[in-house]
VEXSE-994644 format. One record per residue: residue in one letter; z, y, x of N, C-alpha, C in turn. Coordinates in steps of 0.02 Angstrom, whole numbers, plus 50000, padded with zeros to 5 digits. Layout:
% VEXSE-994644
AZYXZYXZYX
...
//
This chain:
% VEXSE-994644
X523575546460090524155546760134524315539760162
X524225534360112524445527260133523965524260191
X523085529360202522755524660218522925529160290
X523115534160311523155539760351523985533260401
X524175532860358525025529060373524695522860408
X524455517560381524165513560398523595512860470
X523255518360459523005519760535523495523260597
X523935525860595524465526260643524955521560632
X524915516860598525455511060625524865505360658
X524345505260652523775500460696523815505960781
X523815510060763523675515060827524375513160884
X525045511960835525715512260879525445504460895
X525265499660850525255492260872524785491560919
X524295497660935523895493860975524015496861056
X524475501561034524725502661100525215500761123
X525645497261092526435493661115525895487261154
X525165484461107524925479661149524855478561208
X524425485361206524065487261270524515486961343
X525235490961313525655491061363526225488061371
X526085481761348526415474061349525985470761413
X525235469761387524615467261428524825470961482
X524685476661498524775480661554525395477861604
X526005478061597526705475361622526465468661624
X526465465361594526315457161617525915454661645
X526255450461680525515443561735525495440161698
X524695436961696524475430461684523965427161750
X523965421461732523545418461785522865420761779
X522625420061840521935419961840521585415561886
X521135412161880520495410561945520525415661998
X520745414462055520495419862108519785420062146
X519765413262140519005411362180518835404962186
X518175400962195517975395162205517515395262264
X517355387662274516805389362339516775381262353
X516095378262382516085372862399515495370562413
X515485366362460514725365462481514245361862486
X513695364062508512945362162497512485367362434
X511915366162468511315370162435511515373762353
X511415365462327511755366362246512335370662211
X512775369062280513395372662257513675381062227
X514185380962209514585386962218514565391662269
X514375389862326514395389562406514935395362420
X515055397662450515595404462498515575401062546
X515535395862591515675393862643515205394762699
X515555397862750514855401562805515075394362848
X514705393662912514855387262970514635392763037
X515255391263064515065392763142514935402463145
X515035404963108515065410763089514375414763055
X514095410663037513255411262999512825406263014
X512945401863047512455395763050512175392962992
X511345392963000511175386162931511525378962954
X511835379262897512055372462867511415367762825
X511445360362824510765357162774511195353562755
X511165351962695511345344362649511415338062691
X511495332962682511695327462710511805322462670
X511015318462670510895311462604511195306062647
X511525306862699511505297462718512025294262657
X511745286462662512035282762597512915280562604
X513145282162664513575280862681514075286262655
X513905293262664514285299262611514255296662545
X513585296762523513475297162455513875292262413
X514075287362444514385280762440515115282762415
X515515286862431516285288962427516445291562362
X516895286862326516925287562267517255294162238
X517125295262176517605304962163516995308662193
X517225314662158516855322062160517185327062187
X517375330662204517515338062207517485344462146
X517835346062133517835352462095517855358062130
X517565365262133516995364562093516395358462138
X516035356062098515555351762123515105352662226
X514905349662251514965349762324514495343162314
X514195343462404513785340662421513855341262521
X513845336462530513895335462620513465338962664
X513715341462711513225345562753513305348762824
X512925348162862513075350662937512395350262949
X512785352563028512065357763047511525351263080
X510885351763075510465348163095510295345963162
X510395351863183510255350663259510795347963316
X511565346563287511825343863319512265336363288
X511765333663231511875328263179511965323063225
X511795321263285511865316063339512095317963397
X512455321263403512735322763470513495319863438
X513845319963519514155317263534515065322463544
X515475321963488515955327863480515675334063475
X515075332763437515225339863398515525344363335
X515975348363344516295350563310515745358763272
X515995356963195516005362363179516405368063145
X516455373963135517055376863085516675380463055
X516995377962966516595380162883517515386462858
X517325389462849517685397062863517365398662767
X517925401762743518015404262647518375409162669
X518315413062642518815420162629518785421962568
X519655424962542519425425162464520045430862480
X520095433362412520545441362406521085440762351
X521575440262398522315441662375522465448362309
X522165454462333522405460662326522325461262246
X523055462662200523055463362148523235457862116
X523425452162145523765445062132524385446362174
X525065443362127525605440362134525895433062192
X525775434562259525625431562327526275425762287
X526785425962277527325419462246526955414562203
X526465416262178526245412462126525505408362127
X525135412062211524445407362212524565401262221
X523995398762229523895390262246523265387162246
X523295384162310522495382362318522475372962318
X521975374062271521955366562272521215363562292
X520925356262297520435357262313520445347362335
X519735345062369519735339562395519285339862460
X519095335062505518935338162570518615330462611
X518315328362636518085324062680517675324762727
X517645321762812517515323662849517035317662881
X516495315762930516425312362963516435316563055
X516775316163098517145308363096518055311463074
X518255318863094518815320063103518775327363097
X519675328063053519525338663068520145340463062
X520145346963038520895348863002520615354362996
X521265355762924520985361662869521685367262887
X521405372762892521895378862897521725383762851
X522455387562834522605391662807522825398662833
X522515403662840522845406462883523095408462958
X522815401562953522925400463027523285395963042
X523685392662993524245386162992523865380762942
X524065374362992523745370062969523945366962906
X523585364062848523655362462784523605354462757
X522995352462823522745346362824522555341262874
X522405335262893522085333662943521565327562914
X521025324662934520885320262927520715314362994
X521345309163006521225306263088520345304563095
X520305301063040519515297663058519235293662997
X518545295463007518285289862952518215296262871
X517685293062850517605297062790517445292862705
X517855286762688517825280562666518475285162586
X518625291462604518795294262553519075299762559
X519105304162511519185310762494520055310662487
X520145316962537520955318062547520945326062498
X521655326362480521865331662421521975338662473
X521735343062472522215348762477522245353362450
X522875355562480523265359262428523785364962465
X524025368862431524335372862484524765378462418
X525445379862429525845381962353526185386862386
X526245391662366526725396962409527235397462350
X527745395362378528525394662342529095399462359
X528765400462416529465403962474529745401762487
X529625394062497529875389762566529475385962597
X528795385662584528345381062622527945385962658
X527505383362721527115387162719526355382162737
X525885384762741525945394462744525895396562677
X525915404462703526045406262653525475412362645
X525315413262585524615419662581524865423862606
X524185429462610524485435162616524275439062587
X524425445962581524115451362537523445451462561
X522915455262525522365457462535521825450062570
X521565449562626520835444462639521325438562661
X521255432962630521465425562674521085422762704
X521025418462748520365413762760520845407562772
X520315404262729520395395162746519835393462787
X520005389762845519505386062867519505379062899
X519025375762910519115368662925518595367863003
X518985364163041518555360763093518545355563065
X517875353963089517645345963087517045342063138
X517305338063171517265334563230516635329663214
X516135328963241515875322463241515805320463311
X516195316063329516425311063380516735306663384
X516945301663433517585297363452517985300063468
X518705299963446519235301863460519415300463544
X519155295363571519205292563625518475298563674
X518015302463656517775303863706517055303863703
X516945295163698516385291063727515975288563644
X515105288163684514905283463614514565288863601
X514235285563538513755291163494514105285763429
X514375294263399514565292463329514035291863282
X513435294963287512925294663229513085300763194
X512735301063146512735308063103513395311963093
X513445318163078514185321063043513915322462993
X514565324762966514315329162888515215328262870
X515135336162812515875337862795515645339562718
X516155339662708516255340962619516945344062592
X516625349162549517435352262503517215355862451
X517765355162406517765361062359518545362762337
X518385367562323519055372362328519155374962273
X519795378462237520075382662190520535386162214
X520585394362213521295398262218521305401362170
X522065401062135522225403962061522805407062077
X523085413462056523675417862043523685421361979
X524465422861973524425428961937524335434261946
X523915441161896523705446261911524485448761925
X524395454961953524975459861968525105462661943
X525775463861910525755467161837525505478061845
X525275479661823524855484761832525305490061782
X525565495461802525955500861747525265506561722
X525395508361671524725508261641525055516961610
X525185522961627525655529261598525235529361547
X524605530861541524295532061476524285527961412
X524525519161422524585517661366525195519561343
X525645521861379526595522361351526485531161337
X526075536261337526155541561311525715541161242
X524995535761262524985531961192525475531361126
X525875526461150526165521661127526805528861098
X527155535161125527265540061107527075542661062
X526435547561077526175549261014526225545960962
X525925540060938525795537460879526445536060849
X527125536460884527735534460850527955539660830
X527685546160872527675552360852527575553060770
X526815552560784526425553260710526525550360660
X526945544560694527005539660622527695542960606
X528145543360634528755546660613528625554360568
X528035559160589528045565860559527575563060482
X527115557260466526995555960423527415551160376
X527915550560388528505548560344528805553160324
X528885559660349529445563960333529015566860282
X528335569860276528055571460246527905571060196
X527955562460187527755557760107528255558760095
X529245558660119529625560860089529755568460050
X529455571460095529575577660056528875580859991
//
């Protein structure tokens, strides 16, 4: 009888668990992404363009890393032209995360110039020069924006290789990032663990009355 008692009071505990877990958020990783060959990658360019790595010593040179880890890169065939821009485009998925609570963090460098969007609203800029790695970041509080949204986001970045002025040959481009978005899950109502969580208080209650009598 005691060992019968004992397995319906594990049965009620493991369903009051279950549907504790169930009702509550915790954080999670939503997604990573960052680029070059090596990488994590998610990042498309130009809407499927090959992208290549990018050894000049002058990147490689810029002190700090990126998380997740990253490596410089643009497209080859327009490495010497003159203002050319490209756009490196991430999409990651909201749906089933707590939109008050994401946050994207990340680091980013450009040769020669860009800016990073969210949404469609801008997050970042870099005027010029790629001599170091700028932070971004982006917190939905419900007063900044932007702000996520439910279901697909996209971050994306232009990045310029030119003179701001026009004229000249800037020499090579190349861009760099890596990214993190983290939320809490959505808390999820779960009926089957709480008719669970019934029964067994059930059972444990009709196996008390029993040992009493």
């Amino acid at each position: 009888m005691n060992k019968i008692l004992k397995t319906t009071k594990a049965i009620a505990l493991g369903a009051v668990t279950t549907a504790f877990l169930a009702s509550s958020a915790y954080a999670a990783t939503v997604g990573s992404a960052a680029t070059g060959s090596a990488s994590v990658g998610g990042f498309v360019m130009n809407g499927g363009q090959a992208m290549v790595d990018v050894s000049n010593g002058a990147y490689t040179s810029v002190p700090g890393d990126t998380s997740p880890e990253s490596t410089w890169v643009w497209d080859e065939a327009g490495s010497q032209s003159v203002n050319t821009t490209n756009t490196f485009v991430w999409t990651f998925d909201l749906t089933g995360y707590d939109l008050t609570t994401a946050v994207l963090t990340g680091l980013w460098g450009v040769d020669n110039f860009g800016t990073a969007s969210l949404n469609g609203a801008v997050i970042g800029t870099i005027d010029f020069g790629f001599d170091a790695f700028q932070t971004l970041e982006a917190v939905s509080d419900g007063t900044n924006t932007p702000v996520f949204v439910a279901g697909i986001n996209t971050l994306s970045f232009s990045a310029t290789n030119g003179y701001q002025s026009g004229s000249g040959n800037p020499g090579p481009g190349a861009f760099r990032t890596g990214v993190t978005v983290t939320a809490d899950v959505s808390p999820v109502p779960l009926p089957a663990a709480g008719l669970l969580l019934i029964g067994a208080l059930g059972g444990l209650g009709l196996m008390r009355r029993r040992k009493k009598s």
